[in-house]
N, C-alpha and C positions, 0 to 999 in steps of 0.2 A: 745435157739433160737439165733439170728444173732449177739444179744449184747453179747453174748459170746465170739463173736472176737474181740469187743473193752476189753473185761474182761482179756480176754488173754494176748495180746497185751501189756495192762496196768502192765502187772505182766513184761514181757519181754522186753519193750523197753518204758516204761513208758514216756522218753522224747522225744522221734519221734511225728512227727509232726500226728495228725489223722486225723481231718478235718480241713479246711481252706474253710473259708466264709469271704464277705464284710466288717463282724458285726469283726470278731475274728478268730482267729488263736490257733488251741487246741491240745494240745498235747492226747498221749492217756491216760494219766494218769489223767490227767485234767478233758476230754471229760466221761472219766469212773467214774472218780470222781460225777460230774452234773449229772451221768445218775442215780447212785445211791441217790443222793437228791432227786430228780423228780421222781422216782419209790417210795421212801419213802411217799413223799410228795402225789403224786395222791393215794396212797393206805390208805393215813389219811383220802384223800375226798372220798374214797368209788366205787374209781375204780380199779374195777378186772376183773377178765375174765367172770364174770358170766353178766356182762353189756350190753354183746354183741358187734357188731362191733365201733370200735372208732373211731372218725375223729378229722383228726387234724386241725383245721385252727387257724394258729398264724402268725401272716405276722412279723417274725424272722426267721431267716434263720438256723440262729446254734441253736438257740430255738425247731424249731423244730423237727429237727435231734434229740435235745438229748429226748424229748417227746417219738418220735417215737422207741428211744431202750428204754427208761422207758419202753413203754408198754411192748415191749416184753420180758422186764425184767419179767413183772408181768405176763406175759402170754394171755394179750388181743390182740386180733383182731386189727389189726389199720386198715385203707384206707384215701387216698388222701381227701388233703381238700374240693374237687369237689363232692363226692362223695353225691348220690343227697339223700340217704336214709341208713344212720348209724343210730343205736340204739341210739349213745351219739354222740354230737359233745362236742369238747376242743374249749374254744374261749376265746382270749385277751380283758377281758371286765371286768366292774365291777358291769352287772347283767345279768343271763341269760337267754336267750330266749326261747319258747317249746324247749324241746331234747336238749337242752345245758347245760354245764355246766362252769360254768364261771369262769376262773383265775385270778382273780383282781392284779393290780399292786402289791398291800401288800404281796399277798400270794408269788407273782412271784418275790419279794425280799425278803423274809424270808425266802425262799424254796431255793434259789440259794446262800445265805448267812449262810445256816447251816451247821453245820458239817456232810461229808459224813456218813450215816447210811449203812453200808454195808446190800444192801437185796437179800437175797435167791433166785434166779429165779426159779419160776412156770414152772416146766417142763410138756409139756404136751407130745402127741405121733405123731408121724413124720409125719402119714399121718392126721393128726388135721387142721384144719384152723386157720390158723396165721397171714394173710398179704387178702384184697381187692383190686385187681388194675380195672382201669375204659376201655374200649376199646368200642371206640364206631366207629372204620372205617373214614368215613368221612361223617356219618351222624352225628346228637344230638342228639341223645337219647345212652344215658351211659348207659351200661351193666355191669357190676358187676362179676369179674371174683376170684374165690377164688383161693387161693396160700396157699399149704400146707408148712409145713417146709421141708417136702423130697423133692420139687419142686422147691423153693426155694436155700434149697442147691445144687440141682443139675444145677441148673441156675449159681451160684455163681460158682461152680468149673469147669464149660464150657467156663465161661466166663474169667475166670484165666487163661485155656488152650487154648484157641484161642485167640482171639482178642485184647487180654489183654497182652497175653505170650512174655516174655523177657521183658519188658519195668518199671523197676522198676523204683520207685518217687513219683513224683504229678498226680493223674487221676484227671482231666477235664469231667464234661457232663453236658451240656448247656440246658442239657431237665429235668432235676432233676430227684428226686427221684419219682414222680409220674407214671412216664412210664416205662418200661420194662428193657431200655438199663442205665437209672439212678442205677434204684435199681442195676441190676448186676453189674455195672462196681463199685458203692460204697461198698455193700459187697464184691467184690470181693478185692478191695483195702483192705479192714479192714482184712480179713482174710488173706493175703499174711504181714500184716504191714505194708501197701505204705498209702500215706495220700489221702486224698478221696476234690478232690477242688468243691464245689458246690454251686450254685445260684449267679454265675457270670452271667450277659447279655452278647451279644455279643461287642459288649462296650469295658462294663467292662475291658473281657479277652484282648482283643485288646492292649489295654493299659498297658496291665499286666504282660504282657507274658514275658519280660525279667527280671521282682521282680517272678512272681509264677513258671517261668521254667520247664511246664508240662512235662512229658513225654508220656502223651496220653491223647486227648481230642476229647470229642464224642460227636457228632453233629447231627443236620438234613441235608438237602440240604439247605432248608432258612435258617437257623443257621450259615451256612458255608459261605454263599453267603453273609449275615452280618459282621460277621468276617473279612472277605476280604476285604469289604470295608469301616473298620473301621480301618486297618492297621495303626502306624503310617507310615509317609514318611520315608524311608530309610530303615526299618525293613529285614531285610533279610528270608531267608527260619531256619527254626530254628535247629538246630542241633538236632541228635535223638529223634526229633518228629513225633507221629503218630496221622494220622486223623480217627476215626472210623467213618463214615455213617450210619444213619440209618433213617427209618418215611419215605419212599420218594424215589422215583428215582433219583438217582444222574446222569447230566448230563456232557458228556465226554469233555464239554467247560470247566464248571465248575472243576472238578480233575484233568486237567491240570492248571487250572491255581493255583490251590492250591498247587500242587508239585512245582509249578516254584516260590509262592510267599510265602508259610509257612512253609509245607514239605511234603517232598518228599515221605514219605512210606501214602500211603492211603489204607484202608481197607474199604470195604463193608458187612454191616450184615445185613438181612433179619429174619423177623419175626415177633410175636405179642404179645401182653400180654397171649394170651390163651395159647401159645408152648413154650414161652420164643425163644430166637436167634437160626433159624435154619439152616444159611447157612450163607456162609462169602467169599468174592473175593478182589482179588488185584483190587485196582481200576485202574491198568494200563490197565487190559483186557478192558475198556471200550474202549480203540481205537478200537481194530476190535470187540469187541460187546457189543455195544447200549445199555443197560437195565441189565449189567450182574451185579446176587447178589450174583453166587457163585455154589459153591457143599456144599453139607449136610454138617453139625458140625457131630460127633459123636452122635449115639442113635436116630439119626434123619433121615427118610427117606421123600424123595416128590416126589409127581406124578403132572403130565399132563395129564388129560381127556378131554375129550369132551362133548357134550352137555348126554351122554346114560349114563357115568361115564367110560369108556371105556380107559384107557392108549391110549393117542396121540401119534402118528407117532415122532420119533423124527425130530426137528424143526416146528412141526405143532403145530400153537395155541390152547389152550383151557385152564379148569382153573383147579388154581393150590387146589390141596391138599397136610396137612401134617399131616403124622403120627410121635407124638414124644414121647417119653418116660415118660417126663416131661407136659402134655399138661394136660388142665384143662378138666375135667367133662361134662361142660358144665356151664351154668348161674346164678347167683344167684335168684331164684325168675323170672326167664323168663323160662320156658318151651319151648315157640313159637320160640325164639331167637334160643335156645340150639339143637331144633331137625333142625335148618333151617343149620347150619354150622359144627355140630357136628354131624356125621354121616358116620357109619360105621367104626368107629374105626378111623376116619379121623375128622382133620378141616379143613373147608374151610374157607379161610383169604378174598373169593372176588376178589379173585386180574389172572386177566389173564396172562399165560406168554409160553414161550415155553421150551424146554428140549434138550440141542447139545446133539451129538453122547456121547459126551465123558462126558454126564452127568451135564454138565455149564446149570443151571437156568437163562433164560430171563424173565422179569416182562415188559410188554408192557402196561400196567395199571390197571384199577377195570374195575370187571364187571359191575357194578353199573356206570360209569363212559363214557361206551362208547355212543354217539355222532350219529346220521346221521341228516346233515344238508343242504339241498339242494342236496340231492338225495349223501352226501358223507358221507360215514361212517368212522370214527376216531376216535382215544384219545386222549383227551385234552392234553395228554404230548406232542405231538408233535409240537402243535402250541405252549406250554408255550416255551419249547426248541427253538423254530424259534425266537419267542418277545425275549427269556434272553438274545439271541448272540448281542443283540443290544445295542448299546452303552448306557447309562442314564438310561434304564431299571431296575430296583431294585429286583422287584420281578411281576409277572403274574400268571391270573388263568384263564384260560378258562371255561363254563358254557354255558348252554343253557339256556335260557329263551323266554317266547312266547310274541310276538309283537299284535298289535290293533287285529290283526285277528285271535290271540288265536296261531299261529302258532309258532314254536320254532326256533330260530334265535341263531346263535353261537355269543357268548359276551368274551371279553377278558380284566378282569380287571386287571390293571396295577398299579403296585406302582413304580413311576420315578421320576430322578432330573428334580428340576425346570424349568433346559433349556432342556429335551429333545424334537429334534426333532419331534413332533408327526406324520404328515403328512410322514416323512421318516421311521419313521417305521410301516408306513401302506402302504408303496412302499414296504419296507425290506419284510413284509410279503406276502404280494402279489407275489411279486417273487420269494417265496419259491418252493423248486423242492417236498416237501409234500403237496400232495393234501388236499386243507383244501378252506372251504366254506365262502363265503363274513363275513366278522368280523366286528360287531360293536365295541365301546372301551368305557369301563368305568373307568374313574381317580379315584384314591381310594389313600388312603394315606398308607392303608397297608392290605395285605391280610389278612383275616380270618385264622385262623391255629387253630387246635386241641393242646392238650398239647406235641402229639407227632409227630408235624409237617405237618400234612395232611392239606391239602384244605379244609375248610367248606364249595364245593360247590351246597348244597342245601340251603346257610344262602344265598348266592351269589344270587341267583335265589329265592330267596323270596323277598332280601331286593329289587331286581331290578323289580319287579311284584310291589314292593308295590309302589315306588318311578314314575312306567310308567303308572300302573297301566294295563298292560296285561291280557290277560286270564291266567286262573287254570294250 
């Protein structure tokens, strides 16, 4: 399984750096070392593969990296600490709750204090269940997506090859190991031998980046938009650095000014936990187009249809599907979920966009997502885009929500500096040459996001019902 590359590794370059966290700094011979105690250790307490899915919640950062190759040292199942229905959860406690199992201080120093047990990894078969990841869109309710190790691996050596490729060192991903673009870009580091930098804030790295010296760090749009304005003063654009994007529409304000204030090479990847990364763009194309995520990766093709399922005209909108190589089954224990996106040898991600001549993918938003408000039909991207150009503005989310008369009224919550303007940027927006319908404005100290960067705008649109108290 995946800790096979920290195994490797350990034999070949034992004193290279493998992972870097807050907590510690671990070479691979170290980091192999802990993974073998911790696979010892969980297998005295009675966990193996026959347990069923694992979760981990340890609020340790290098802790639970190394948990996470224990398992699959032993050949178990693991998923995100989120994950609303694992057979076992792991928890930092010293008693535990239904379905847990409890790691006591004691245990989690004696275990990390012993001598490493070299153990045998549990080989199982390629297309086996190994890995849980959560994808829930921009609703809550978490779907449950299995991950074989032949999907896995093929995710990992995609991810080497593209978005990854040439840029040997420190890899950066500010979204962890929870979501799609963590996991790949971390195995991807461990199997090439580059150090894997994880569970920095946006903070953090900020502060950081001339001691950790990435050479690729992977972000959201709000992740980046942090980032930026957590710079120190003076900091310059960083020498052979890369930004990968993903979770999000990147806006062409926004990857300008990243080139001009961090650096200069920007990439765009596209994708989901169910296909893994299916498409990848320079983000310079965002000057002449708006929404671009790219042309296919390898082993991956996408369509454009219309509402019959019909291949779109090129440049005509409708939504997107992907056929990948790599792409999940369908749902754990959801049926209704599985037949609603998984269909016909295709997934549907939800997300509407268009297809140039020459095969360049545009994302113009979710289907789920589109808007008419005062007789004007739109996507919330476009008014967030109008609010971010504005000076003080931090982060925006557009939402519909219904007023006294049950009727749905377009809302723009905003997270801003103290002094911005408000009044000016309800001019700024008004004046926009995008048709967009009267806005009310909600001060919020910080948007809602999913683990992988999206908008929670149906949490937006409840808490505002509950707080007005609106119609349904």
């Amino acid at each position: 399984m995946f800790d096979a590359y920290v195994a490797f590794q350990a034999k070949l370059r034992p004193t290279a750096f493998a992972l870097i966290t807050p907590q510690r700094w671990a070479t691979y011979g170290e980091l192999d070392a802990d993974v073998n105690r911790f696979a010892a250790g969980l297998r005295d307490l009675g966990v193996t593969r026959e347990r069923g899915v694992v979760s981990i919640r340890i609020a340790n950062d290098y802790l639970t990296h190394v948990v996470l190759l224990a398992l699959a040292r032993l050949g178990v199942v693991s998923s995100p600490h989120d994950d609303p229905s694992p057979d076992l959860r792991l928890v930092l406690a010293e008693a535990a709750g239904p379905g847990e199992l409890a790691l006591t201080a004691d245990w989690l120093k004696a275990t990390g204090r012993a001598e490493p047990r070299p153990v045998t990894p549990v080989r199982i078969g390629p297309d086996e269940l190994i890995r849980v990841m959560l994808s829930s869109g921009t609703t809550r309710t978490a779907r449950r997506v299995p991950r074989t190790w032949r999907m896995l691996e093929s995710n990992t050596r995609t991810c080497a090859a593209t978005y990854c490729a040439g840029k040997p060192g420190r890899w950066v991903c500010l979204t962890g190991m929870s979501t799609g673009l963590g996991q790949s870009m971390t195995l991807a580091a461990w199997s090439l031998g580059e150090a894997s930098v994880a569970d920095y804030t946006p903070g953090q790295l900020a502060e950081s980046l001339e001691a950790l010296r990435p050479s690729i760090v992977g972000v959201t749009p709000s992740f980046l938009r942090q980032l930026l304005a957590e710079l120190p003063a003076g900091l310059g654009v960083q020498a052979g650095l890369r930004i990968v994007s993903t979770g999000g529409l990147l806006a062409p304000s926004l990857a300008r000014e990243a080139r001009l204030r961090l650096a200069s090479e920007i990439l765009i990847t596209y994708g989901a936990a169910e296909t893994g990364g299916s498409t990848m763009a320079d983000g310079a194309w965002l000057e002449d187009h708006p929404g671009a995520v790219g042309h296919p990766v390898p082993n991956v093709r996408v369509e454009v249809v219309d509402a019959d399922g019909r291949p779109a005209a090129p440049g005509e909108q409708g939504e997107i599907r992907i056929f990948s190589d790599r792409q999940s089954d369908g749902y754990l224990g959801d049926p209704e979920a599985t037949a609603q996106v998984f269909r016909d040898g295709a997934f549907y991600p939800g997300d509407l966009g268009r297809l140039l001549p020459d095969g360049l993918l545009l994302i113009d938003g979710r289907v789920d997502d589109r808007m008419v408000v005062d007789s004007i039909k739109f996507l919330p991207d476009a008014l967030e885009e109008v609010a971010l150009a504005y000076p003080g503005v931090r982060d925006a989310a557009a939402y519909a929500a219904p007023d006294a008369r049950g009727i749905d009224v377009c809302w723009l919550a905003v997270a801003a500096d103290a002094d911005l303007d408000r009044e000016g940027l309800a001019r700024h927006i008004a004046r926009s040459s995008v048709p967009l319908p009267t806005v009310r404005f909600a001060w919020i100290e910080a948007i809602p996001r999913n683990a992988g960067g999206k908008i929670e705008r149906r949490r937006l649109r409840e808490e505002t019902i509950a707080v007005l108290g609106g119609g349904r």
